[in-house]
C-alpha positions in Angstrom: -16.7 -2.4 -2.9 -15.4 -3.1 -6.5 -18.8 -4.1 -8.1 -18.7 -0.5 -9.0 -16.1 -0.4 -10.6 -15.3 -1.2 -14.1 -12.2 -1.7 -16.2 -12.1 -0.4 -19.9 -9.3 -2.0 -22.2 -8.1 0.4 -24.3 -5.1 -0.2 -26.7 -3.1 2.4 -28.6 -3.2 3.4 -31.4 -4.8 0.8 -33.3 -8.1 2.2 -30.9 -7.0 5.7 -29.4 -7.1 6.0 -26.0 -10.5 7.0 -24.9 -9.1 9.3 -22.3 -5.8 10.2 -23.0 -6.0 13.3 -20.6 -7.0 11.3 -18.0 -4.7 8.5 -18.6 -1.8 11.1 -18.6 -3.1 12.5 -15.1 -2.6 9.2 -13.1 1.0 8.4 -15.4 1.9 12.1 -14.1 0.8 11.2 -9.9 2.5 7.4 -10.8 5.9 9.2 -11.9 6.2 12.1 -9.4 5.3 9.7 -6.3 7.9 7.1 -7.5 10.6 9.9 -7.8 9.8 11.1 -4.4 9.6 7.6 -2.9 13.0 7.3 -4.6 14.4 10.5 -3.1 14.3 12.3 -6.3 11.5 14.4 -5.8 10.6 16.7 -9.1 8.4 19.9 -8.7 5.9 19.0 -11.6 6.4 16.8 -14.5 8.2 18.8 -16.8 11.1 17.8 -14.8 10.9 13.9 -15.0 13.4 11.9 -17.2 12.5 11.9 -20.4 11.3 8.7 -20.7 8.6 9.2 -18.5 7.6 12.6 -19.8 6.8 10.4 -22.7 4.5 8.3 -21.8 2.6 10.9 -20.0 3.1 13.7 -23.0 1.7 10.9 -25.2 0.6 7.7 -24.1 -0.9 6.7 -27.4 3.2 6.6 -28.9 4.6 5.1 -25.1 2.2 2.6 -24.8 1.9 1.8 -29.1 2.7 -1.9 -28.5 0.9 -2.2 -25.3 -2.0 -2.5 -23.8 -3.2 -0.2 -21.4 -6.2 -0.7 -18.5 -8.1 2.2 -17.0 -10.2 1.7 -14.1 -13.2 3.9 -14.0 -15.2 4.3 -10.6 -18.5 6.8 -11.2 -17.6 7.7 -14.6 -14.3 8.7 -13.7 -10.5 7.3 -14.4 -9.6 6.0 -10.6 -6.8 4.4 -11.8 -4.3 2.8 -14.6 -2.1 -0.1 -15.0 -0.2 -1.6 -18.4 0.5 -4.9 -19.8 3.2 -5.2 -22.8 2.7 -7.3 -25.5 4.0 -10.8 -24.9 7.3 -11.1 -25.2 8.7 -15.6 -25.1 5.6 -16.6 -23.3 5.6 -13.5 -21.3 3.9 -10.2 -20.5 5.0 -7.7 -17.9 2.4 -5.3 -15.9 3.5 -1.5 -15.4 3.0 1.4 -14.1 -0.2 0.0 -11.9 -1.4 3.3 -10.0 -4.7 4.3 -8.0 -5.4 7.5 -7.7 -5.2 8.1 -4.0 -8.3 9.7 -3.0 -10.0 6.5 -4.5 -8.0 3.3 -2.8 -9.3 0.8 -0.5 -11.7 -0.1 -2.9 -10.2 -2.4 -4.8 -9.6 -0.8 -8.2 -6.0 -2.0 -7.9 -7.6 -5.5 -7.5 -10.1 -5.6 -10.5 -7.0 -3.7 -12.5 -5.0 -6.5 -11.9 -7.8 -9.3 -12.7 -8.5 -7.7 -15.7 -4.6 -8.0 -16.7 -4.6 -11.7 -16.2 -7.9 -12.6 -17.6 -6.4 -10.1 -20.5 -2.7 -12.2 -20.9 -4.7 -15.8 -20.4 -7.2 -14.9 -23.8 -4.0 -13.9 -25.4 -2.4 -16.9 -24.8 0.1 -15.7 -22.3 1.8 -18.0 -19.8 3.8 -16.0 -17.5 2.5 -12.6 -16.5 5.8 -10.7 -14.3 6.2 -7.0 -13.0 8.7 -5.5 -10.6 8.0 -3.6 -7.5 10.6 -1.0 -5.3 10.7 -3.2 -2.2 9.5 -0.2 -0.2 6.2 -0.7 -1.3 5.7 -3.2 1.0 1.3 -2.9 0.5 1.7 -3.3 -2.9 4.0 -6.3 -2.5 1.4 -7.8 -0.2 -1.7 -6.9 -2.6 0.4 -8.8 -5.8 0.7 -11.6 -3.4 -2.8 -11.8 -2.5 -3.7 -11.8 -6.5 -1.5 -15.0 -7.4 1.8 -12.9 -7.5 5.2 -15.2 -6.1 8.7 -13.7 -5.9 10.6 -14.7 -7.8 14.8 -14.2 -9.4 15.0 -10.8 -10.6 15.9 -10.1 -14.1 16.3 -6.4 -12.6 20.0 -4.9 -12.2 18.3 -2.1 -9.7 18.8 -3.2 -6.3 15.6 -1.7 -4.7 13.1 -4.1 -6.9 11.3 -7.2 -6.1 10.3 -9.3 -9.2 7.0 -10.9 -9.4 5.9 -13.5 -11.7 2.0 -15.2 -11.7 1.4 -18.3 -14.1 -1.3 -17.3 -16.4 -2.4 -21.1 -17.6 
């Protein structure tokens, strides 16, 4: 399944974003399914908080400091996930999203491979992320990739922190 499937590191803006439109098209789906899972639901994306519209107006500014993964099945963006820049040993993945027509094929897997593999040659210990304990697959799928719960360093309520030793 995901020997197809590549993952292109692409860092802003010291190297522009090779597909910015595209990159902006799964940050959009990523935003306006979360607000809907979090029964907030927005019409289109000129009505997210601003923070997000950010990111997905330009990624290259968002994402400056970061670096950002795009998974690309048949010449296309299937799907996106960010890492931060290390932070006291640490790195923290975001906004991992598929785009729906393409999952169960393990682009969310090879996104997240790519994300260690990426903290490990940057000398990162502890990769961590946080997860809205609804999305109990996606819980699971961290899980199966080396992912362990762990104390939260969230004030929301709803999230489950994740942490995976790099070393």
């Amino acid at each position: 399944m995901s020997e197809h499937i590549t993952a292109a590191v692409v860092r802003s803006p010291g190297r522009l974003v090779r597909e910015p439109d595209a990159l902006a098209a799964l940050l959009t789906a990523y935003h306006l399914c979360t607000e809907e899972e979090k029964g907030s639901p927005v019409t289109d994306a000129t009505r997210l908080p601003p923070r997000y519209r950010a990111e997905i107006d330009d990624p290259r500014t968002a994402f400056a400091d970061d670096t950002v993964l795009i998974a690309v099945e048949g010449g296309a963006a299937a799907g996106c996930l960010v890492v931060t820049a290390p932070a006291g040993g640490s790195a923290e993945i975001k906004r991992l999203w598929t785009d729906p027509a393409r999952r169960g094929r393990g682009i969310a897997s090879v996104l997240l491979r790519e994300a260690v593999a990426h903290c490990a040659d940057g000398g990162v210990a502890t990769v961590r992320l946080s997860v809205w304990n609804w999305r109990t697959s996606a819980i699971a799928l961290y899980e199966r990739s080396g992912f362990r719960i762990c104390a939260s360093w969230d004030p929301r309520g709803d999230l489950v922190c994740m942490e995976h030793p790099v070393a």
